[in-house]
N, C-alpha and C positions, 0 to 999 in steps of 0.2 A: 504494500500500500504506500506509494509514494504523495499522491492529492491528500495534505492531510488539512483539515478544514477545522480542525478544535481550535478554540481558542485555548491553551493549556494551563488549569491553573497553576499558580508561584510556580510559573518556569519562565524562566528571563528565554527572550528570542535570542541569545547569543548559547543558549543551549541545544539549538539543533543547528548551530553552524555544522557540526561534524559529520551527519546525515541525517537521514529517518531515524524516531524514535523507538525502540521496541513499541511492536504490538504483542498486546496479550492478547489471549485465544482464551484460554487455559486455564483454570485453579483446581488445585488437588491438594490436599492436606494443608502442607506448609507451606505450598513450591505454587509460583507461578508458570506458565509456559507460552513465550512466543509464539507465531508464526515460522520460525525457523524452527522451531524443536528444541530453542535453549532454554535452561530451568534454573529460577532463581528463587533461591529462599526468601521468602517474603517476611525480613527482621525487623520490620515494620507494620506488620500487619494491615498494611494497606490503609495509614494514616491513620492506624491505633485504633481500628476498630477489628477487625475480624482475627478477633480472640480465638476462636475455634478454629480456625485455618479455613479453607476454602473448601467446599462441594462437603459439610459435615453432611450426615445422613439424617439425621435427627430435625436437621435445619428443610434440609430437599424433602423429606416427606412431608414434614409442616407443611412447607411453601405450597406443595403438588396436592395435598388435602386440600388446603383451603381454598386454591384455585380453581377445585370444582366446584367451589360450595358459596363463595361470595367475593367475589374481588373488590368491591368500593360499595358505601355505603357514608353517607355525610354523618357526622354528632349531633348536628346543628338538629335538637328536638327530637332524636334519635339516638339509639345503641343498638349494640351488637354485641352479640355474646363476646369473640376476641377482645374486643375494647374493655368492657367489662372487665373478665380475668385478668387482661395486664393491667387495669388500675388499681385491682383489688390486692394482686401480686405487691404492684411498685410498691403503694400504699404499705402494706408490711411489710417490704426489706426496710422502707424508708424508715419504718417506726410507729405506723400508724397514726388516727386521726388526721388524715391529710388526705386531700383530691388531686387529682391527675389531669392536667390539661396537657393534651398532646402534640405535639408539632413534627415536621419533618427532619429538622438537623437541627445541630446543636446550635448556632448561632437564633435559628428562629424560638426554641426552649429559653433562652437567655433573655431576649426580647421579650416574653410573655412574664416571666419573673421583672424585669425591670417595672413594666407597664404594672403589674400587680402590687408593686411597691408603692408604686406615686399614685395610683386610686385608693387604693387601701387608705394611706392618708388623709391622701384629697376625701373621700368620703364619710370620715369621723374627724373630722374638724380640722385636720391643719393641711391644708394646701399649699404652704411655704416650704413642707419637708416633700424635698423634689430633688436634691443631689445623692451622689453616691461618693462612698469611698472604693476604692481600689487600689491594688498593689502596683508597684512599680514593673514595668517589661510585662504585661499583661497578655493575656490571649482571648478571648471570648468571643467571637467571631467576627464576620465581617460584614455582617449587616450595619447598621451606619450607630442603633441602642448600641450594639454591643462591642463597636468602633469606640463608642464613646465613653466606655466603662472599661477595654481594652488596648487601647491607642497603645500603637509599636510604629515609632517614627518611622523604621526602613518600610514598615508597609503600608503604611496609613497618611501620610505628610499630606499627600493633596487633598485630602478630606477633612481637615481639624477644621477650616472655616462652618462647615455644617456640622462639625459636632455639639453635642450640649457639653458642658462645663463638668470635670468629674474630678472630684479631689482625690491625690495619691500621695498613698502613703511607701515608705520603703519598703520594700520586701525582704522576709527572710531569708537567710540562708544559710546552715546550720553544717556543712560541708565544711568548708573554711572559714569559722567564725572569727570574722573582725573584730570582735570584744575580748577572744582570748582567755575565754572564762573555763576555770579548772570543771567547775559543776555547774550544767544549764542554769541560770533562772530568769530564759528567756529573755533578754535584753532587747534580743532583734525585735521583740516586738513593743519595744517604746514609743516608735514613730508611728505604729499603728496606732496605739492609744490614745498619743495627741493629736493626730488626726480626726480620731472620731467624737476624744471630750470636745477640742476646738468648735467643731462645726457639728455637733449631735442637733442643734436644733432646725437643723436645714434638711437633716440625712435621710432621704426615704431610704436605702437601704447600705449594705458592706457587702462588697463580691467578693470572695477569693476562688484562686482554685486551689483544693487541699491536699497539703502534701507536696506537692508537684507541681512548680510552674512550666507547661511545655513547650508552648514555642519561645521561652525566655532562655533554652538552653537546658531541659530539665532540673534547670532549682531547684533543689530540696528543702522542706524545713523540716522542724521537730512537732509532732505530735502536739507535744507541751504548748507550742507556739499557736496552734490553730484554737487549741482547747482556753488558752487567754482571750484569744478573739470571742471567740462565744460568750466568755463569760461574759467581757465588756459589754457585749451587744446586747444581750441579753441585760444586763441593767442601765446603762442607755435605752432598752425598748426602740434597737432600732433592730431591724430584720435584717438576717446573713442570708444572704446567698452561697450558697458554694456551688461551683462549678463540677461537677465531676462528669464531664462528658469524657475528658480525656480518660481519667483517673477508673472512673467506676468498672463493678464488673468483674472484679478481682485480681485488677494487674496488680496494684498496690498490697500485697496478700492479707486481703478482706474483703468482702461484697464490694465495699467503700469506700475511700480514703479516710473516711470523717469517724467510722468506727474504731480505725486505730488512735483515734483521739479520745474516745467517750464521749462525744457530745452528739446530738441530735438538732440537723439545720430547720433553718424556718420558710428556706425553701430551696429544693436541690435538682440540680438542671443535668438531666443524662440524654445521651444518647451513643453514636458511636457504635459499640459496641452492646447497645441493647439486643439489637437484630443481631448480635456477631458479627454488625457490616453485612450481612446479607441484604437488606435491604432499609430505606433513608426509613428512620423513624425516631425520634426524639419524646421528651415530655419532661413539662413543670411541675414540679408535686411539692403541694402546697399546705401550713400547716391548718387546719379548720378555722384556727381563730383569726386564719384573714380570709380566707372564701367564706365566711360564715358573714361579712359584712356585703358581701355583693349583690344581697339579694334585692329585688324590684320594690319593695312595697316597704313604708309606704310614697317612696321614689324611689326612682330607676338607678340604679348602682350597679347594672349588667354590667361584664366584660365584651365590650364588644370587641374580639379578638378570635381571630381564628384561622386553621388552615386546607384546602380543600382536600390535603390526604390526611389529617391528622384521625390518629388510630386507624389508619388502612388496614381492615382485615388484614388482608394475607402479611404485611410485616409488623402486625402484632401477633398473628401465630406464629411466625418464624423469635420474635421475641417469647415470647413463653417459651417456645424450643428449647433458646437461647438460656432462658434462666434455669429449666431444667438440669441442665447440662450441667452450669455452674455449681449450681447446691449437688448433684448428685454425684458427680467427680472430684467434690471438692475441688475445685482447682483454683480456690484462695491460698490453701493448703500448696497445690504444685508451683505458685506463684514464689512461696518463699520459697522453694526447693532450691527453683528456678538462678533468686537473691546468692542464694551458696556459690551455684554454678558457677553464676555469670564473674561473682568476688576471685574464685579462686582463679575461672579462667584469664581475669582481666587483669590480673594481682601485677604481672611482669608490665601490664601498663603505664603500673602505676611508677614505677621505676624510671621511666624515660624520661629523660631532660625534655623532651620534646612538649609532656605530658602536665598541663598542668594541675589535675584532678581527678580522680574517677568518682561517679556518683552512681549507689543504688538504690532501690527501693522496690520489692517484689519486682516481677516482670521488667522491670523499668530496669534498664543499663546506662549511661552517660562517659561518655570519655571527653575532658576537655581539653585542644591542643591549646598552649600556653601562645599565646599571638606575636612575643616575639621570635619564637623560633619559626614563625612562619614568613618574618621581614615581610611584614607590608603587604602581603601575596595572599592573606588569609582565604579570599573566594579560590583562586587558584589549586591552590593546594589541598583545598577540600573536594573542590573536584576533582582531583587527580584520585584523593581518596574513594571518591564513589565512582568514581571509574574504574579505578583498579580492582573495588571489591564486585562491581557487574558483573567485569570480565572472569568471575571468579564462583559468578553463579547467588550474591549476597549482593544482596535491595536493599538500600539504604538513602536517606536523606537527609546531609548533616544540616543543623541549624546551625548558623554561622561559625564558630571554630568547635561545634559541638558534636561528635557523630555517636546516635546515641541507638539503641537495638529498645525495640515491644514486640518480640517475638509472640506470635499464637502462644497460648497457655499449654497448649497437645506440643510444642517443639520437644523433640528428645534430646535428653542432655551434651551427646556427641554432637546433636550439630551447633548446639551452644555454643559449645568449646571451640566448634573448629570455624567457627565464623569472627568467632574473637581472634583467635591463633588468626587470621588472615586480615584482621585490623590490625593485629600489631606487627605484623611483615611488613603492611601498607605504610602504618606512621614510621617503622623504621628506614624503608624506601623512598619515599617522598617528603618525610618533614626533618629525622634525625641526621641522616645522611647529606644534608645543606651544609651542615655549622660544621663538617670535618674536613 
């Protein structure tokens, strides 16, 4: 196929100077497969979602039932059995007393939380709390809400004139702690705090993503750190958002990221990997004590919000599939197995001048190259890295000097190992072998 007519997204046009892009054809477990017959390990799950690998069985019969039985079906004044289950599902991983409003990706689930925020206010008396806080190097999609709670200069610059106004606070990061402190007590999160006493009386809500910031580079924080946030917010009386669209799902090894903390959000945005990536599906699940103000009478306090696939039959059946899978393979449980692997495989990483950090967290792997050993060259030399690991049969897509693995949860542990083993031939090939 050389007429290629996509417009592709975050691919810069100086990425197909070299030729055609692979086409996929093909998914089978873990592995992608061209048009030419080459197979690549997909160490990224196909943008962090398709946990289970590709073509699972459990997923394809879902899909192949449901598609006899109802393909679309609108909410709006209507359900459907699938819809139904998955909110009653979400509803208790999330913890209960909460409702599910569904949307198709995760940027449009972000949006529907934002909007939820500033009504919720707006409709019990303060219309002035309409800002939000958020963390520093954010992700949240790219609709223009969650541009505006997310703003990442290299991708966003020409859109801040149409942004709304969002206050940021620093973000943690609990890897290479700045403060230097012998025993946590949480320090990184002081500029959250003043950020939110500062302006508490403005704040319709606090987004973070937990655990994990990921198009920042996979940031990590501490547990400890998220579970400060709550408290705060929680007596402030201003509502969290947590973002786990990246996060959810059990990479993090737990359902959630936010369970490794003990707390419970007040309102939690997934998708991604709800379907396994099998198909777009998302949802806001929300706690009662704000959907319990929306209601009509005795005025109209509707959401009027909505989207024309939200809880599409067939990718809420392949979502229940999806959740089966997780709880019954445990694979929060394989997630940390996973954490061991990927430490001991990436150990020698951590060793190289080149190398300025390794970061883990269940499923989550990070390697960061240190930017001066890259002199200047930093897009360069990551490309070289993902090109070298292509040719090598391993999918990868570094975030600026970050090349980091979300292998499917089913990966076996050899090919953990031997995809790391060929990152660090890479960095020693391209970025170590500069400075001799």
């Amino acid at each position: 196929m050389t007429d290629d007519r996509i417009w592709h997204p975050y691919t810069r046009f100086s990425a197909m100077d070299a030729g055609p892009l692979p086409t996929i054809v093909r998914g089978e477990g873990v592995y992608l497969f061209d048009e030419k017959g080459n197979r690549y390990f997909d160490a990224i799950s196909s943008w962090w979602s398709c946990a289970l690998g590709h073509g699972h069985p459990a997923i394809v019969d879902a899909i192949q039932s449901q598609a006899g039985t109802l393909q679309h079906s609108i909410l709006g004044n209507l359900s459907h059995p699938m819809a139904l289950a998955l909110a009653s599902k979400l509803d208790q991983l999330a913890g209960g007393n909460r409702h599910v409003h569904f949307a198709s990706d995760g940027a449009a689930a972000i949006e529907i939380a934002l909007k939820v925020c500033i009504q919720y206010h707006h409709q019990t008396g303060h219309p002035e709390k309409h800002a939000f806080v958020s963390l520093s190097d954010p992700y949240h999609g790219d609709t223009l809400g969650a541009v505006s709670v997310g703003y990442m200069e290299d991708f966003h610059r020409a859109f801040r004139p149409v942004l709304f106004p969002t206050f940021t606070a620093k973000a943690p990061s609990c890897i290479s702690c700045e403060y230097g402190v012998q025993s946590c007590d949480v320090s990184c999160a002081d500029d959250i705090e003043n950020v939110i006493r500062r302006n508490a009386a403005e704040l319709a809500g606090v987004i973070v993503e937990p655990l994990c910031q990921g198009a920042a580079g996979m940031r990590m924080y501490s547990p400890e750190c998220l579970a400060r946030i709550q408290r705060l917010c929680t007596e402030m009386e201003v509502p969290l958002i947590l973002d786990e669209v990246a996060t959810g799902f059990c990479k993090t090894g737990s359902m959630f990221a936010f369970e490794r903390a003990g707390i419970q959000p007040d309102l939690l945005c997934v998708g991604k990997s709800l379907s396994a990536g099998s198909l777009p599906i998302s949802a806001a699940i929300v706690r009662d004590q704000y959907y319990d103000t929306f209601t009509d009478l005795p005025e109209d306090n509707t959401l009027y919000h909505g989207h024309t696939f939200a809880g599409n039959p067939i990718a809420a059946a392949a979502s229940l599939a999806a959740l089966r899978v997780y709880e019954e393979e445990d694979l929060a449980a394989r997630a940390r197995e996973m954490e061991s692997v990927f430490r001991n495989a990436l150990a020698e990483a951590a060793t190289l001048e080149a190398v300025k950090e390794t970061r883990f967290l269940g499923a989550i792997a990070a390697v960061e190259i240190d930017s001066a050993a890259v002199q200047g060259e930093g897009s360069g030399v990551m490309n070289q890295l993902r090109s070298r690991l292509m040719a090598q049969e391993v999918l990868i897509r570094p975030l600026g000097n970050v090349v980091y693995f979300i292998p499917p949860l089913v990966t076996p542990d050899e090919l953990l190992a031997d995809a790391c083993g060929k990152l660090i031939s890479a960095i020693e090939e391209f970025v170590t072998q500069r400075d001799r």
